[in-house]
Phi, psi and omega in degrees: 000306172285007177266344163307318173322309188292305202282320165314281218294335173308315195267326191285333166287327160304315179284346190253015167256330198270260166033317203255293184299342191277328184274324143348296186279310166359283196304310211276326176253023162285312188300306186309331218263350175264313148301324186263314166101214209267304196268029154239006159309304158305313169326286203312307195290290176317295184325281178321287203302334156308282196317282164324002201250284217275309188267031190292355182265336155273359190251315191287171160088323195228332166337300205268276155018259202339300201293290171342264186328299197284339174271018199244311169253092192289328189279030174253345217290319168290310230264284185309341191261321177279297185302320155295317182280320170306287160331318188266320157333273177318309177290341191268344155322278184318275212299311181294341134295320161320296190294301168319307128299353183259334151330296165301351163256346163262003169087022170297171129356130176288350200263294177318300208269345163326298192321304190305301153359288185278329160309315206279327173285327166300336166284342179274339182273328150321299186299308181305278229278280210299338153320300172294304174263032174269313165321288185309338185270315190304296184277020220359073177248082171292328213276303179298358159267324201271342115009298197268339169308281198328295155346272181339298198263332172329288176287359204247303208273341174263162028234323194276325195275334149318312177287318190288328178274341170263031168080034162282146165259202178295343174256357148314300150325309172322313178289312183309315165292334169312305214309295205296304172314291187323321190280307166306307162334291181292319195281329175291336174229012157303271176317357172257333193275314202274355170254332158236017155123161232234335183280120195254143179217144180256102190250094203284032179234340161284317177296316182306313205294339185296293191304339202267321195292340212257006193292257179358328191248324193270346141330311182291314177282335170287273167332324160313298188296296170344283190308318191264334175264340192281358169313305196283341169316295165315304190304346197255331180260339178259348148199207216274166157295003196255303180337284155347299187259027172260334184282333178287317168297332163239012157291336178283318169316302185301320197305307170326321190259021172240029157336270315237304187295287190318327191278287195298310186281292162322307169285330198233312174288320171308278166329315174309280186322328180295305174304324155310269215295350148320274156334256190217140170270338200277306199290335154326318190254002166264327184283336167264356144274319162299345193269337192280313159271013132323291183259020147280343147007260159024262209272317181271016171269001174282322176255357145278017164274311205264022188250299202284303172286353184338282168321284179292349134350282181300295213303326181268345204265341196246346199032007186250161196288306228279342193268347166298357159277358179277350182318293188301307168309327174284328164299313145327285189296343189301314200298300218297348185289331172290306191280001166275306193349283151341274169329332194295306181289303164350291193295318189282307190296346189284292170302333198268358185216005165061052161219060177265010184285308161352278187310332198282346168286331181306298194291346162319289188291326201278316186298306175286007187251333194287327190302302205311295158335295175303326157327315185289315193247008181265000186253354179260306224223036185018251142348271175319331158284319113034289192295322179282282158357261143001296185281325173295311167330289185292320166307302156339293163330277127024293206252333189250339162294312186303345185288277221293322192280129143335106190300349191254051152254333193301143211259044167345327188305316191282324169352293167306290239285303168308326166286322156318312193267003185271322215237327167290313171309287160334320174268345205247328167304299183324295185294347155308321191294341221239315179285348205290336154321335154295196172304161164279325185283334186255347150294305190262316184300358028058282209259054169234304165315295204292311182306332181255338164283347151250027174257318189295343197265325190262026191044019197319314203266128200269154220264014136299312167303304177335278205283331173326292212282312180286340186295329183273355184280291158349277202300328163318303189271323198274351162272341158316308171295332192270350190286327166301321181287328160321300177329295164309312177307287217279001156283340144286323174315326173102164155281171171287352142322299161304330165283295168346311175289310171282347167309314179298301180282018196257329183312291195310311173312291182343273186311317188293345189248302208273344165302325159281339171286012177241314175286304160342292206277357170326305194293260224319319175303333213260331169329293205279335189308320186266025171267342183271337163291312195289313151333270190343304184294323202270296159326337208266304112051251206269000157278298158333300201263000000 
């Protein structure tokens, strides 16, 4: 119950941190797609996903490690965080030549490779601020990453949509996001230093050992980033820049809606599973199941909006005629949203049991199957193959996890639970068909009711989460409550100083009471004695005779 307690308040601050970035980004890329249009949209989007596509090793490979290690031995957390940060130093040296040059050898633009350029400071400050709150997730203080989001994306989205209504152009936005990483960094590793200390050190037997373990989670991200980044590559060499940015308008939406995954299992749940795994498997495969049915809740009435609403989607976030070609890609990209979800628990439980050797066969196949498609369908169906693409992956993903996990880990459970939000999801379309001509806003006000009144009619949330959950909410408000009277006692009670002081000074009267009480009864025995004598002589006496 209290490590449940920890995980309620880990997701309500969290979820009400994601709330503030989520609307944030939202906001800022409603702003791109109205300011900026389709091809300097594409610029932008390109720049980030090249930098991220060529510099996946620093961001990849040591996160999860970082969260892992430190939530099983917390006295590791300096030693492991300076030797980490050193290793991503060094890799980001290397890798920001590699992306320059290679930028320059495939013949971008000079307006493309500036963006790219500034991009690349923005991934060392992003790796660092995320170095840090793999530590903070690690002692589970979810409120200082998340925080430093809020920070991030806050200011990035009020400083970028102001500059944008007054004629900024694109690398200026460029700049703006570095500012907002930066900002995040700093605020993350202010609060890491004053609560466990500032002393760093470079251990180069440490380092071998991070890099040699860390070969697995960075195999998975190399191949990982590929698969989820090399689309836009392509699309940037095989057709236009405008092309680009309609997959970018709506891959930034998806991108966006994978809060969700990224909050719950990664931030909060991974170290319970780490930690779990330790323990009890039993409580571990109870905990993945709830997280699992948690996020089919979630997700699948999320990707049927977004199948069912498309068009007033694109339509309210872009306002431009040129962005009604991102419809069909977000429809395309909507099925793969369900199966990252999953996969988001697949994958923690995979690493979370020290069989992240797995994944790197996982991401192996997901590359070659993704390239090679996308070879195939991007010259048919531009984007939209793209998009298509994308979703076959994550399903693909998907069929081989369930192969690599423990069967008695797998979350069988949830199965009903998906299908109950499968049928609901379903009913909540129906009552959709009829509105697409309204608003996205007179849509969801609609198909939210309808969803949680058959979801609530078919039991979807099983009536265990239920009472867990008011238990733990419960048991929550009654510590909360009892913490003032505590309080009050011990301010009658006084401090322990004080009881101290009177004590002391009551010592001397003490001894002054137990002396006399000594000397009485001292008297009184000394009293007694020849009568106690005499008593003697007369038994002694009447035994002789």
């Amino acid at each position: 119950m209290d490590r449940l307690r920890r995980v309620v308040d880990n997701a309500t601050i969290s979820l009400l941190g994601q709330a503030v970035t989520w609307v944030s980004t939202l906001l800022l890329t409603i702003a791109y797609g109205r300011f900026l249009g389709d091809v300097k949209f594409g610029e932008l989007y390109f720049a980030i996903t090249f930098v991220l596509l060529i510099g996946f090793p620093i961001e990849f490979g040591f996160n999860q490690q970082l969260t892992r290690d430190v939530a099983q031995e917390p006295a590791r957390a300096l030693r492991y965080l300076s030797n980490t940060l050193f290793i991503k130093g060094i890799l980001w040296l290397v890798l920001y030549g590699l992306i320059l040059l290679a930028c320059w050898l495939l013949g971008y633009s000079p307006e493309e490779r500036l963006l790219v350029e500034i991009c690349g400071f923005t991934l060392l400050s992003t790796a660092t601020a995320n170095a840090f709150a793999s530590i903070h997730y690690s002692f589970e203080r979810t409120a200082f990453p998340v925080v430093g989001s809020i920070l991030e994306k806050g200011l990035s989205a009020l400083v970028g949509i102001i500059l944008l209504r007054n004629g900024a152009g694109v690398q200026v936005i460029a700049f703006v996001l570095l500012g907002g990483s930066l900002t995040n960094a700093l605020w993350q590793a202010s609060w890491f230093f004053r609560l466990v200390g500032t002393h760093f050190s470079i251990d180069p037997a440490l380092i071998r050992d991070l890099i040699k373990t860390s070969i697995p989670f960075l195999a998975y991200g190399v191949l990982g980033v590929i698969y989820y980044r090399i689309d836009t590559l392509l699309l940037s060499l095989m057709t236009s820049t405008a092309v680009v940015g309609w997959y970018g308008a709506a891959y930034r939406l998806f991108d966006t809606l994978i809060f969700l995954p990224s909050l719950v299992i990664s931030a909060i749940m991974y170290p319970v599973f780490s930690k779990l795994s330790l323990s009890s498997e039993a409580s571990m495969k109870t905990a993945i199941e709830k997280s699992t049915n948690f996020l089919l809740i979630c997700v699948i009435p999320i990707a049927t909006t977004l199948i069912v609403a498309a068009p007033n989607i694109i339509g309210f976030l872009y306002h431009r005629s040129e962005f009604s070609h991102s419809i069909p890609a977000l429809q395309g990209l909507a099925p793969g949203l369900v199966f990252l979800y999953v996969n988001s628990v697949l994958t923690s439980i995979l690493v979370s049991t020290k069989r992240e050797k797995k994944i790197t066969i996982m991401a192996a196949i997901a590359f070659v199957f993704n390239l090679g498609s996308n070879l195939i369908l991007i010259p048919l169906y531009q984007h939209v193959g793209s998009a298509i693409v994308t979703s076959l992956t994550e399903m693909l993903l998907f069929c081989i996890s369930m192969l690599f996990i423990p069967r008695h880990l797998l979350p069988l459970g949830s199965l009903r639970v998906g299908a109950k939000t499968v049928i609901a999801s379903l009913v909540m379309a129906l009552a959709i068909l009829p509105l697409r001509v309204f608003n996205i806003f007179v849509i969801l006000a609609v198909a939210m009711p309808v969803y949680c009144a058959v979801a609530t009619l078919l039991g979807t949330i099983p009536r265990e989460d239920l009472q867990a959950l008011y238990g733990a909410v419960r048991r929550r408000r009654q510590d909360t409550s009892s913490r003032p009277l505590a309080n009050q006692q011990e301010e009658n009670q006084g401090p322990p100083e004080a009881e101290e002081s009177q004590i002391t000074e009551k010592r001397p009267i003490i001894k002054a009471q137990e002396k006399m009480v000594s000397e009485a009864e001292e008297s009184q025995i000394t009293e007694k004695r020849p009568i106690i004598k005499a008593q003697e002589k007369m038994v002694s006496q009447e035994v002789s005779l």
